[in-house]
C-alpha atoms as a printed R data frame, in Angstrom:
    type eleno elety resid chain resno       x       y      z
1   ATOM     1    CA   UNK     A     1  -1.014  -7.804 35.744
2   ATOM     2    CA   UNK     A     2   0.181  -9.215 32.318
3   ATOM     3    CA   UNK     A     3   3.324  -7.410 30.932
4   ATOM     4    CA   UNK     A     4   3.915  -8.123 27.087
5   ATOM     5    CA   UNK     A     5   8.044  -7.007 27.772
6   ATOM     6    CA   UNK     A     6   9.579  -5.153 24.981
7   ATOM     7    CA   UNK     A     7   5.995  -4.037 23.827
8   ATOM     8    CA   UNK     A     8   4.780  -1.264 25.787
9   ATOM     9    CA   UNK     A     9   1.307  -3.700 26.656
10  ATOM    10    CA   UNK     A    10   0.166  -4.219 30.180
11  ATOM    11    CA   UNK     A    11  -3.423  -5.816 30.787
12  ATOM    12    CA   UNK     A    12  -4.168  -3.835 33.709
13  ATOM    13    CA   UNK     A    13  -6.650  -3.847 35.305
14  ATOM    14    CA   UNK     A    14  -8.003  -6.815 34.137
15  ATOM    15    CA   UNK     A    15 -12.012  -7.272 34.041
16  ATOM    16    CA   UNK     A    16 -13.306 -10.868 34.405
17  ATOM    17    CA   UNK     A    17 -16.689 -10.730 32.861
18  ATOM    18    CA   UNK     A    18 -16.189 -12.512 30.079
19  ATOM    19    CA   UNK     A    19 -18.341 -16.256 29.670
20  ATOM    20    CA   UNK     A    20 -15.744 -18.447 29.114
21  ATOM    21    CA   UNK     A    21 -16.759 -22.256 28.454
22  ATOM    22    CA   UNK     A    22 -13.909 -23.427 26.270
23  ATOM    23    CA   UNK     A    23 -15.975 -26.835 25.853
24  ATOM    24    CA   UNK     A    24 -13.518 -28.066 22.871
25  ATOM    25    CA   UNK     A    25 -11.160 -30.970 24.231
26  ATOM    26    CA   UNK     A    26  -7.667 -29.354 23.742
27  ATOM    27    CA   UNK     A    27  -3.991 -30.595 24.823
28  ATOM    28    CA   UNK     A    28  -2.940 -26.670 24.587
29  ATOM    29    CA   UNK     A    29  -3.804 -24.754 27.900
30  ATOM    30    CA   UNK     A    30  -4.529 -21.498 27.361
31  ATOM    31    CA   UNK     A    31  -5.905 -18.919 29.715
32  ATOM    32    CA   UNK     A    32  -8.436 -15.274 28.767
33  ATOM    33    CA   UNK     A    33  -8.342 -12.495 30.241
34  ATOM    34    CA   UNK     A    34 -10.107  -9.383 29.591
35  ATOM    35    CA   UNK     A    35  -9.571  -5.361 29.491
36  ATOM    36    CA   UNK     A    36 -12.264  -3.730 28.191
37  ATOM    37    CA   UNK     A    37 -13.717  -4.457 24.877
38  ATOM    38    CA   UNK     A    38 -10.610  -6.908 24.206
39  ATOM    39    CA   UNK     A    39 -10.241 -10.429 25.071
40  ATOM    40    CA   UNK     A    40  -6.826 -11.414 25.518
41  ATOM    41    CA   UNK     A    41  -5.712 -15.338 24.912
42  ATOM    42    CA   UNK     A    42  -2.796 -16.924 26.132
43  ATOM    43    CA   UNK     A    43  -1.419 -20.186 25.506
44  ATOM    44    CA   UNK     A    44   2.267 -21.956 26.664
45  ATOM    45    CA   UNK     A    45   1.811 -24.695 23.570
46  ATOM    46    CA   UNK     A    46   2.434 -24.202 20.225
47  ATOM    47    CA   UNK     A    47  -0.736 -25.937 18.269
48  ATOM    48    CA   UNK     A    48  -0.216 -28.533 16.269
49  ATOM    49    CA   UNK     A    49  -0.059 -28.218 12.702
50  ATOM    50    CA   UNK     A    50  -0.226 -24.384 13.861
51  ATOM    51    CA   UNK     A    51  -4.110 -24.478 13.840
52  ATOM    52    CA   UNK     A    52  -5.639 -23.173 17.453
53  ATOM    53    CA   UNK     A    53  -9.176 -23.720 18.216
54  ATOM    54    CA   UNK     A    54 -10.739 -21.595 20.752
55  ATOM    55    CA   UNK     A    55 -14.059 -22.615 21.508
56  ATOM    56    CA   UNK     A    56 -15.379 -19.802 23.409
57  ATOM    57    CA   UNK     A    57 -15.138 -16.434 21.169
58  ATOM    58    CA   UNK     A    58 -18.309 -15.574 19.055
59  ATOM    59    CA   UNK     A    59 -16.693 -13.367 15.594
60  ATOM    60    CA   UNK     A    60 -18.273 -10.695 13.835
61  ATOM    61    CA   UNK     A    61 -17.997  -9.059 10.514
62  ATOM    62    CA   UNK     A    62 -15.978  -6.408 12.654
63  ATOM    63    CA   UNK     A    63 -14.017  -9.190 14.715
64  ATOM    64    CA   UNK     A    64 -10.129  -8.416 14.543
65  ATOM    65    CA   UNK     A    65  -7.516 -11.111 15.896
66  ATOM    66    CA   UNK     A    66  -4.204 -10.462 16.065
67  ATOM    67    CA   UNK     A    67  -0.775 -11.875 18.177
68  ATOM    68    CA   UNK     A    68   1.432  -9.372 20.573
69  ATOM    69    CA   UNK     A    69   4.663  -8.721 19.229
70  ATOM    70    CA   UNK     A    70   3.828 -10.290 15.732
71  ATOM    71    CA   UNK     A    71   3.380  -7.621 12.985
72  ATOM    72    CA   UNK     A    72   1.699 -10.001 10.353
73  ATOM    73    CA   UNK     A    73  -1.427 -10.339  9.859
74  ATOM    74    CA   UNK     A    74  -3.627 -13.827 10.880
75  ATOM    75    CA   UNK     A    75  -6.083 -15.496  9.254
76  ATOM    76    CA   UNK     A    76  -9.088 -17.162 11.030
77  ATOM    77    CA   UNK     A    77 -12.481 -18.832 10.379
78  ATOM    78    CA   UNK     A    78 -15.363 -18.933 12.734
79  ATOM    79    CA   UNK     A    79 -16.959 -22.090 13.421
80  ATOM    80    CA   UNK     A    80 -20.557 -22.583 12.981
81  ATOM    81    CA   UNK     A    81 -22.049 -21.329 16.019
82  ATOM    82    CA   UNK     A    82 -19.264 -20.432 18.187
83  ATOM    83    CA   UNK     A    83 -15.338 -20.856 18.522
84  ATOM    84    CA   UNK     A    84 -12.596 -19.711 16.316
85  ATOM    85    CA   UNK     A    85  -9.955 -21.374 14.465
86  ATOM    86    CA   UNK     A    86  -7.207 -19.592 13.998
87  ATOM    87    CA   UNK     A    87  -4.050 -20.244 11.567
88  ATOM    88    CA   UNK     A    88  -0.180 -19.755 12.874
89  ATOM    89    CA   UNK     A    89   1.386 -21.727 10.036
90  ATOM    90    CA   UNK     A    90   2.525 -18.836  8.517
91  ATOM    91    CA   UNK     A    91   4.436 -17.201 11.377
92  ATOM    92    CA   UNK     A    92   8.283 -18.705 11.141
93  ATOM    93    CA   UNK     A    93  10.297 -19.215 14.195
94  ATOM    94    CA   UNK     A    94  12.523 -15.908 13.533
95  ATOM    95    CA   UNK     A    95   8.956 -14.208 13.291
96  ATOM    96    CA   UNK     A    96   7.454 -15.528 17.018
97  ATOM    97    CA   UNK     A    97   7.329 -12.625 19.368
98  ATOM    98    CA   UNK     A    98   8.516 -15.280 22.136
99  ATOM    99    CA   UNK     A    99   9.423 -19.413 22.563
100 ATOM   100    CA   UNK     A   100   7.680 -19.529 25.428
101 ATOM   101    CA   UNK     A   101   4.166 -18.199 25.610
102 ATOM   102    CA   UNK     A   102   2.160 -16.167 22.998
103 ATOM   103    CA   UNK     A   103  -0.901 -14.136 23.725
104 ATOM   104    CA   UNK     A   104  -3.783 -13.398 20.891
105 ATOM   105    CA   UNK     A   105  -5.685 -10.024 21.174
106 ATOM   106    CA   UNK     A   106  -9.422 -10.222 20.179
107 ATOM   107    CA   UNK     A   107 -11.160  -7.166 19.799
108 ATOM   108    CA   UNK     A   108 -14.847  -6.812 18.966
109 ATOM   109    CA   UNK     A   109 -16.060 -10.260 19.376
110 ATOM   110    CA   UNK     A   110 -19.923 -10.991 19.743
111 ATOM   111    CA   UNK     A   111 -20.172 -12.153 22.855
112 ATOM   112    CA   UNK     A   112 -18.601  -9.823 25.374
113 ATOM   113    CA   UNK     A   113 -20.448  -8.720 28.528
């Protein structure tokens, strides 16, 4: 069980049927999980320049990706074929929802089982 405190989330139960071949080389470790429809991403790293690839989720015209706790909206592009990149330059320090692990909700991606 995942707990988002202070947010009234819980990812439970959590499904695990989800293809998940994150094949991009990446010093961030993040982990999926999945409840329902929605993939969940966590990470414990801040990217770099505040750019995350994930190289597993296939977006949609209908794809939606947003971050727990953070009330802005997030801008992403797909890559060609599959993988995300997804932009957190624009979310301040006073704005993160935590300083210690962050987790981005994808709904309606392409490829969920």
């Amino acid at each position: 069980m995942y707990i988002a405190e202070g947010l009234g989330i819980c990812i439970f139960p959590i499904e695990l049927h989800f293809n998940i071949n994150n094949k991009i080389p990446s010093p961030l470790h993040f982990r999926y999980t999945q409840k329902g429809d929605t993939i969940y991403a966590m990470f414990l790293t801040w990217p770099p320049g505040g750019n995350l690839l994930l190289g597993a989720p296939v977006t949609g015209s209908q794809t939606s990706i947003s971050m727990l706790g953070y009330n802005g909206t997030l801008t992403w592009k797909p890559q060609s074929r599959k993988g995300v990149t997804i932009s957190l330059s624009g979310i301040g320090f006073a704005q993160m929802p935590s300083t210690l692990a962050w987790t981005l909700k994808l709904e309606r991606l392409q490829n969920i089982e």
